[in-house]
GUZAZA-334515 format. One line per 5 residues: number of its first residue (from 1); their letters; for each residue x, y, z of C-alpha. Coordinates in nm, 2 decimals, always signed. Each point is the difference from the previous one (the first is absolute). Last residue first. Example, Ala and Ser with C-alpha at 12.3 -4.5 7.8 and 13.67 -1.06 7.14 Angstrom:
<rs>
2) sa) +1.37 -0.11 +0.71  -0.14 -0.34 +0.07 $
</rs>
This chain:
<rs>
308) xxxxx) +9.01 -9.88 +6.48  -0.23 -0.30 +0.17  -0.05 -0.19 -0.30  -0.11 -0.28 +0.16  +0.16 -0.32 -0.19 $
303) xxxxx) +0.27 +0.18 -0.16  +0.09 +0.18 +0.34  +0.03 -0.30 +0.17  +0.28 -0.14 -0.31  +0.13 +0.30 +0.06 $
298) xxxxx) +0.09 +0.06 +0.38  +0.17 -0.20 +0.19  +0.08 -0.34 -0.22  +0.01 +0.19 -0.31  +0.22 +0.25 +0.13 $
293) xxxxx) +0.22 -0.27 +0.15  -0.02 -0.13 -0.31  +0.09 +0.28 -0.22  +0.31 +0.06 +0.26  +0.19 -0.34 -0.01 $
288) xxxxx) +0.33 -0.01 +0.21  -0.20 -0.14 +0.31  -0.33 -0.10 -0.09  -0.05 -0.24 +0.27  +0.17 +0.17 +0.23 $
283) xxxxx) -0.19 +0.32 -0.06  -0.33 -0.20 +0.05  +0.11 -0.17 +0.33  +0.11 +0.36 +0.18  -0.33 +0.13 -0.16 $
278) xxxxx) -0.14 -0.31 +0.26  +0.22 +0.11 +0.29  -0.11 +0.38 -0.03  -0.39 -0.05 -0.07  -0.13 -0.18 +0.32 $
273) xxxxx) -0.20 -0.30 -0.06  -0.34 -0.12 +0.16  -0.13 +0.32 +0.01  +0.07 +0.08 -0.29  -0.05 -0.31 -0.25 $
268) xxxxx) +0.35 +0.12 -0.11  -0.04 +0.01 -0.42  +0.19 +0.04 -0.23  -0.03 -0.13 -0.41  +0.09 -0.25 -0.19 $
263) xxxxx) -0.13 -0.07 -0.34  +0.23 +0.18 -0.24  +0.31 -0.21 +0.13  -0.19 -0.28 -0.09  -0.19 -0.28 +0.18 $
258) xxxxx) +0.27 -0.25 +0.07  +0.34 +0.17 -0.03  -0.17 +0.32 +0.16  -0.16 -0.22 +0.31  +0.32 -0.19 +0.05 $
253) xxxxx) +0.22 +0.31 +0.05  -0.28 +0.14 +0.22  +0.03 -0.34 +0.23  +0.38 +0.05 -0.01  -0.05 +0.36 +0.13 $
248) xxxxx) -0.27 -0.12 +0.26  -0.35 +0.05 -0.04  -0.27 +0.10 +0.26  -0.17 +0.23 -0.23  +0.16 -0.08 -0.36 $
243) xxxxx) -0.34 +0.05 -0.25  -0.06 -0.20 -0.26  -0.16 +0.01 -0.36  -0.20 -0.18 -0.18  -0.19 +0.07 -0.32 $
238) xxxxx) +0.28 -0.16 -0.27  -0.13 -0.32 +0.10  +0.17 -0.31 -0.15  +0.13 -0.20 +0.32  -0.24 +0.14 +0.30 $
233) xxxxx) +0.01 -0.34 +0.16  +0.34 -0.04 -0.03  +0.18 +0.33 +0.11  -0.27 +0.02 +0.33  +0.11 -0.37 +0.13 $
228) xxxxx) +0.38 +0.20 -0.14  -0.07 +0.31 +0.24  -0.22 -0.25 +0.27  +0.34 -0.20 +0.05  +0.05 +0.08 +0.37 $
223) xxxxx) -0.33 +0.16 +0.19  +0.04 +0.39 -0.08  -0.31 +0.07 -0.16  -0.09 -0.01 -0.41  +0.22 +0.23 -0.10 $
218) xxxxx) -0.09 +0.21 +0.32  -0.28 +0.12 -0.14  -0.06 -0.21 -0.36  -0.12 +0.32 -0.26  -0.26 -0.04 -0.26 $
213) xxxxx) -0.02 +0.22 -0.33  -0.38 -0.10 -0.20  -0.09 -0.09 -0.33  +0.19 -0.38 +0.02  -0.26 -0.02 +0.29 $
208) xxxxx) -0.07 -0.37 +0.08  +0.35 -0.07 +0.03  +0.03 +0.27 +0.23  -0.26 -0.15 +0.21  +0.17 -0.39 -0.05 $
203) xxxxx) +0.34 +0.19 +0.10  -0.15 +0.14 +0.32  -0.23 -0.27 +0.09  +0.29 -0.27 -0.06  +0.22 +0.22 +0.27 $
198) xxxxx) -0.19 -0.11 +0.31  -0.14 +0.30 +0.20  -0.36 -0.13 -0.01  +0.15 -0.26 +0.28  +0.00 +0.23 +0.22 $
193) xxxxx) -0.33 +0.13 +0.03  +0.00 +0.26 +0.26  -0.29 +0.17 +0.26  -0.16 -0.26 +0.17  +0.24 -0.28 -0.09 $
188) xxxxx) +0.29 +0.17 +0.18  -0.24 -0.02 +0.36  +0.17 -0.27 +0.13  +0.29 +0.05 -0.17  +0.14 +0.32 +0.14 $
183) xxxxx) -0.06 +0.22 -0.32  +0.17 +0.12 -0.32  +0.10 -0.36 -0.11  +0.26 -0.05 -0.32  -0.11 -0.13 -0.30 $
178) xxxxx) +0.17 +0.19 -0.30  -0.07 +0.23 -0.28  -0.17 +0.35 +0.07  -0.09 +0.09 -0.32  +0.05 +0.33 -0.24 $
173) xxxxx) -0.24 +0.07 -0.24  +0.11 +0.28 -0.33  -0.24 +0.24 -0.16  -0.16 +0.02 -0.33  -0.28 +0.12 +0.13 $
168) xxxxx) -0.25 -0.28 -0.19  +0.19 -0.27 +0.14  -0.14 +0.12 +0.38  -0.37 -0.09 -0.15  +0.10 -0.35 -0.02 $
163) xxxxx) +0.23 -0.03 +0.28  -0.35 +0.06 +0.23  -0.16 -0.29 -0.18  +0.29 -0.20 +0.03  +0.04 +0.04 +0.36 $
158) xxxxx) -0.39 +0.00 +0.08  +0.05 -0.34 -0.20  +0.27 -0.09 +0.26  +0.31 -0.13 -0.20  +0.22 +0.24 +0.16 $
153) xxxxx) -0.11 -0.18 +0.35  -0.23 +0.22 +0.22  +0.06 +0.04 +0.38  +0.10 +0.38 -0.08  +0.28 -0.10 +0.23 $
148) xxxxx) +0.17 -0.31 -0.16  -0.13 +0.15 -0.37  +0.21 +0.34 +0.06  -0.10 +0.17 -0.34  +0.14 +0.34 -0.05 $
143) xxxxx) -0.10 +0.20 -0.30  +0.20 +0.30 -0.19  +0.02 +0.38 +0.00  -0.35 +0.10 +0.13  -0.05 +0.34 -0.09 $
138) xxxxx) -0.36 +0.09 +0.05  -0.10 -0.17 -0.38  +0.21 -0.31 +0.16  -0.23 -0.01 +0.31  -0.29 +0.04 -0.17 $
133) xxxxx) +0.11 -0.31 -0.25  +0.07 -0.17 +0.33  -0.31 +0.09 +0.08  -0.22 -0.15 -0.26  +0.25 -0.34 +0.04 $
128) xxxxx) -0.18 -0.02 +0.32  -0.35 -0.06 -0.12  +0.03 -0.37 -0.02  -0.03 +0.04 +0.38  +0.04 +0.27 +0.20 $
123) xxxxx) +0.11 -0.08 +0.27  +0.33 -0.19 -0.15  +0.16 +0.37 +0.01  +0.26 -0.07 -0.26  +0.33 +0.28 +0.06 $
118) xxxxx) +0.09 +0.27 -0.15  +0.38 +0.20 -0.05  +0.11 +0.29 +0.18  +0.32 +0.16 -0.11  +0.21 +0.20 +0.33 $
113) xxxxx) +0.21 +0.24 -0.12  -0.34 +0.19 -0.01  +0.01 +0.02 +0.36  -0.34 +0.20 +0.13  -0.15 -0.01 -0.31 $
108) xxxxx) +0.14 -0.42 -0.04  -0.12 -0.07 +0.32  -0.37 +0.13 -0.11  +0.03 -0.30 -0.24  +0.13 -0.23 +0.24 $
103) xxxxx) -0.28 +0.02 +0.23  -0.26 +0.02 -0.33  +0.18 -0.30 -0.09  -0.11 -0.23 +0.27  +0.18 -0.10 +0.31 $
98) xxxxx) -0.06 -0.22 +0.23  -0.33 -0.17 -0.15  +0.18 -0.10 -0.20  +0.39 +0.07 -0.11  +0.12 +0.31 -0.20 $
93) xxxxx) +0.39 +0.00 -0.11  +0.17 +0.35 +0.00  +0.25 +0.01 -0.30  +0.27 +0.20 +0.15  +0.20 +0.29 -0.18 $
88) xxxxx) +0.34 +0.17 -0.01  +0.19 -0.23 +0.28  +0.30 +0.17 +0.08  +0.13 -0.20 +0.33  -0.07 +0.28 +0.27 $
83) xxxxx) -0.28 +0.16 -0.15  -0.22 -0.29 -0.09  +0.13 -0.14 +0.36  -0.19 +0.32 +0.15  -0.31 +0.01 -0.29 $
78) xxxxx) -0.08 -0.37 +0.13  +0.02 +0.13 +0.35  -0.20 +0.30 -0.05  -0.30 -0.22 -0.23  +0.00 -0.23 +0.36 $
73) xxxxx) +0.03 -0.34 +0.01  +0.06 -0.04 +0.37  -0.32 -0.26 +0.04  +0.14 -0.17 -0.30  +0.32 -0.08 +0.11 $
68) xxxxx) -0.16 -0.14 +0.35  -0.27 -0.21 -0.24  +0.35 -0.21 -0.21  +0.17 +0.07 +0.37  -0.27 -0.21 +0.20 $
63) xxxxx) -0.05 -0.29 -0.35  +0.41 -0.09 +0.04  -0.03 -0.02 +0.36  -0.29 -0.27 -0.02  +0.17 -0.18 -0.24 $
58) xxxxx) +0.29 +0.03 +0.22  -0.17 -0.13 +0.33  -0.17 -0.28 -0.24  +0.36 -0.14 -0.08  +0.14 -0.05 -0.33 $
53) xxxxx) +0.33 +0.21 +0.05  +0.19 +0.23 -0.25  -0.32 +0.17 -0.04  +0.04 +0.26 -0.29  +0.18 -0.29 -0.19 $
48) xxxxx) +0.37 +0.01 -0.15  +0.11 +0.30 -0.15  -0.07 +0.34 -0.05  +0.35 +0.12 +0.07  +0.02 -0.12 +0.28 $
43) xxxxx) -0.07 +0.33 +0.20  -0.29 +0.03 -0.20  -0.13 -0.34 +0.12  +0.05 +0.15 +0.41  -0.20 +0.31 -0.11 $
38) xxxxx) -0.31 -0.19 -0.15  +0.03 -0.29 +0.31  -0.06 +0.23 +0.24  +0.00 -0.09 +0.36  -0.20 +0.31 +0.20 $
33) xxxxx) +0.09 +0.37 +0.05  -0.32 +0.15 -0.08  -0.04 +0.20 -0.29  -0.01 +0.37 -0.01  -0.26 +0.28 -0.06 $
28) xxxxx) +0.04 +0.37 +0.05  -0.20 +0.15 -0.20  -0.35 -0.16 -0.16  -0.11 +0.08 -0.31  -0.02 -0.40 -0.17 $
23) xxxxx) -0.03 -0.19 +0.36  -0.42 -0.07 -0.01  +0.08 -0.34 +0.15  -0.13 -0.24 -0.19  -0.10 -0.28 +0.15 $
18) xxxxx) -0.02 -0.24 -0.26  +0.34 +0.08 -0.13  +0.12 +0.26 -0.24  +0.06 +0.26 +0.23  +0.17 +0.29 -0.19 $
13) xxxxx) +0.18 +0.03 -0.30  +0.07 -0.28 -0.19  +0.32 -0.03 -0.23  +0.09 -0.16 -0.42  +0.12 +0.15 -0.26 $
8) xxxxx) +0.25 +0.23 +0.19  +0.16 +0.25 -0.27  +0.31 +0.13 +0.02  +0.25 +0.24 -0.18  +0.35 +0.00 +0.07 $
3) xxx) +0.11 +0.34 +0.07  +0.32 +0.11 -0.17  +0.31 -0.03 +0.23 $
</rs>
């Protein structure tokens, strides 16, 4: 059977939490057996909720295996399951302070399967665009934005500013879309801003920026109806695309009828998703239909990055 090739738009490598465990090199590493909600979804099908109760001892389950996947999120595991399920490259996704790109650039000499995009490090200011334009002279493929951790809403004038000097590369943003909580919650508000994950940010941002390629993680998060909430508010725009981490086959289905069969893309959000179950979803959804299963895997990615 001829390989199918594969591009992952959309993983982190590492530690991407507060903490962050310095995990990238290290051998050996597994998570703790614990309740987990990510597995459990997968073996639905991607359906339903993560937390299939709305209790505080599974909101507080549900935040100890998001930071226990992380804290085993080694570069040799990722390379094992990119092995095992044939996974050609994996956009590595930068989030400060964690992670920077300079850790996912050096990732990418030791791994270049592994494509590192930047990252806005708030800390600097109205100067931060300056080094995302660094970043992309060094090899940055793309920018992630993850306004519910960055703490800074998309409409952030140190947002704008730094989107302003990213239009000049040419290069696509990808979001994190979605309001879930990252932290027990009586310290969430310390390090998250949920409510910056709302979808109007995202479409009023790409809206903003005809000049400029935007991609919805998670098309738009997995609560129920945020694919068509996502559908309507971005009616018109030509510059946003999707990716289908978390996604069931009949979500995917819905995605290309609504946004394009030239506008999806995959992604896992590895950690949080494992890579056989989810290509499982995308070959099901493209069953009998080869150009878009390549454009779903691999070309419409390639397009936007010109990685080969």
């Amino acid at each position: 059977m001829e390989h199918q090739t594969i591009i992952d738009f959309h993983a982190h490598l590492g530690d991407i939490f507060k903490d962050a465990h310095n995990v990238i090199y290290k051998k050996g590493l597994k998570p703790r057996e614990m309740p987990d909600a990510f597995t459990a979804r997968e073996e639905r099908g991607f359906k339903g909720p993560f937390m299939t109760e709305n209790t505080d001892q599974a909101l507080r389950e549900f935040i100890d295996v998001n930071h226990e996947r992380c804290r085993a999120n080694t570069l040799e595991n990722m390379q094992r399951e990119m092995d095992e399920c044939g996974v050609d490259y994996v956009c590595i996704l930068p989030i400060m302070p964690a992670l920077s790109f300079e850790d996912y650039e050096v990732a990418h000499m030791v791994e270049p399967r592994c494509i590192p995009y930047t990252c806005v490090d708030y800390r600097l200011g109205m100067d931060a665009g300056k080094k995302l334009l660094e970043d992309s002279e060094r090899g940055a493929y793309a920018l992630k934005l993850h306004p519910v951790l960055d703490m800074h809403a998309l409409d952030d004038p140190l947002t704008e500013k730094a989107l302003e000097y990213w239009a000049q590369t040419g290069k696509p943003v990808t979001s994190h879309c979605g309001a879930g909580m990252y932290y027990y919650p009586e310290i969430n508000d310390q390090y998250a801003t949920p409510e910056f994950g709302d979808l109007k940010y995202f479409a009023e941002c790409a809206r903003r920026h005809p000049e400029m390629t935007f991609v919805a993680a998670h098309c738009g998060g997995t609560a129920q109806g945020n694919i068509e909430r996502l559908a309507s508010l971005s009616e018109g725009l030509d510059n946003l695309y999707v990716d289908t981490s978390f996604r069931s086959h009949e979500d995917i289905e819905l995605m290309i009828r609504l946004f394009g069969r030239d506008h999806v893309m995959f992604g896992t959000d590895w950690p949080f998703g494992s890579y056989k179950r989810q290509i499982e979803q995308v070959k099901i959804a493209t069953e009998g239909d080869q150009e878009l299963r390549d454009l779903v895997f691999w070309k419409t990615a390639n397009k936007l990055l010109h990685i080969f």
